[in-house]
N, C-alpha and C positions, 0 to 999 in steps of 0.2 A: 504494500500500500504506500499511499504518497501524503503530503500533507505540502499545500502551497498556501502562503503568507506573504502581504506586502509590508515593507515601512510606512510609516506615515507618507513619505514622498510620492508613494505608488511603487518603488523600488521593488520585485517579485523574489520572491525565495521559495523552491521547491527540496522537501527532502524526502528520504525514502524512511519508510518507520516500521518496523517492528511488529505493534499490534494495534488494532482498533478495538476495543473492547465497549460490548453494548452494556451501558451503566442501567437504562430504563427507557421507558417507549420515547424520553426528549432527549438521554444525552448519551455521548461517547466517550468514552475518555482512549487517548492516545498519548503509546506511550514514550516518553520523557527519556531520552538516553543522552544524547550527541546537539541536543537542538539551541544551541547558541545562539543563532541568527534569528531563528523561530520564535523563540523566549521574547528576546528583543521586539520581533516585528508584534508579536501579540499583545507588545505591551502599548507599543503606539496606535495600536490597530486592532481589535479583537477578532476580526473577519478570518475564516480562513476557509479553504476547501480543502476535500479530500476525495482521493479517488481508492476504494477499495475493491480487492480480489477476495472475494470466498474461498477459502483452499481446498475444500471437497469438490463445488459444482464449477469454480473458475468463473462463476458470475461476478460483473463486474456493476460498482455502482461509483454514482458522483454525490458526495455532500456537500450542501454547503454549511457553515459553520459559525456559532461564536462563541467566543471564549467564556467561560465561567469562570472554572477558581482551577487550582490546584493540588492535588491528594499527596502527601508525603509520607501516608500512613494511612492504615485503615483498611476495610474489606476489599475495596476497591485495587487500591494501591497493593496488597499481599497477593492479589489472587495474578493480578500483572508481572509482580515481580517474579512468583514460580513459574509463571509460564513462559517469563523471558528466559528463566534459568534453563527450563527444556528447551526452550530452541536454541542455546545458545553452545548447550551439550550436544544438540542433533548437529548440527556443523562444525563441532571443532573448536567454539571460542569459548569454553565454558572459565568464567571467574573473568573475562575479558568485558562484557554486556557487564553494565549497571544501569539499572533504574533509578533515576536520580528523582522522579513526579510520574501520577498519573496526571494527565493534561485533559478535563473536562469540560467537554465543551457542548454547547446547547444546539442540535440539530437542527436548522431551519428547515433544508429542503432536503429530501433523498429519491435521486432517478436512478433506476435501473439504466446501464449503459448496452446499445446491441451494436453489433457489430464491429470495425476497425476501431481503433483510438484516434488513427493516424490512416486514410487507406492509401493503400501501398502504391498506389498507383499515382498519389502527390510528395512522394519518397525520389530528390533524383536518385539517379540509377546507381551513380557512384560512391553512395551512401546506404544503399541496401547490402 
């Protein structure tokens, strides 16, 4: 999954994250590792999107987002952290991944995504 943020200036920041984890039917929380530039843009700016992958059916969805608070503890935050801990064992980085926040945030919109992200066919050739 992806999570993209601007600065206050409109400045755009996309990064690649970990997990989305569904908190309740309004919010998400996503989780908090590496997001330095992220942290910052959310704090000028609460908006953000995100683009998720389902890992069983590979359905893809678009959110849009805005920021609430952040979890440093608690049910939320433990159940993130062990499951960063397994993914981070299933490829080899284990004790490398920390959880520094759950980063929750209040869902505005959520569209299922069909087809290309990108079709291939607006791809030049010399970059496929």
């Amino acid at each position: 999954s992806h999570v993209v943020t601007c600065a206050a200036d409109g400045t755009p920041n996309a990064s690649a994250i970990s997990q989305v984890y569904y908190v309740d039917g309004d919010h998400v929380a996503l989780s908090h590792q590496f997001f330095n530039k992220t942290k910052r843009n959310i704090q000028e700016n609460p908006k953000a999107a995100a683009w998720l992958i389902h890992p069983d059916t590979f359905d893809t969805w678009d959110l849009g987002l805005v920021f609430d608070h952040w979890d440093t503890s608690g049910p939320v935050f433990d159940v993130m952290d062990m499951q960063l801990q397994a993914i981070a064992s299933t490829v080899g980085m284990k004790g490398v991944f920390k959880l520094r926040a759950a980063d929750i945030f209040r869902v505005l919109s959520a569209t299922k995504t069909t087809g290309e992200r990108i079709p291939l066919s607006e791809i030049p050739r010399g970059d496929r």
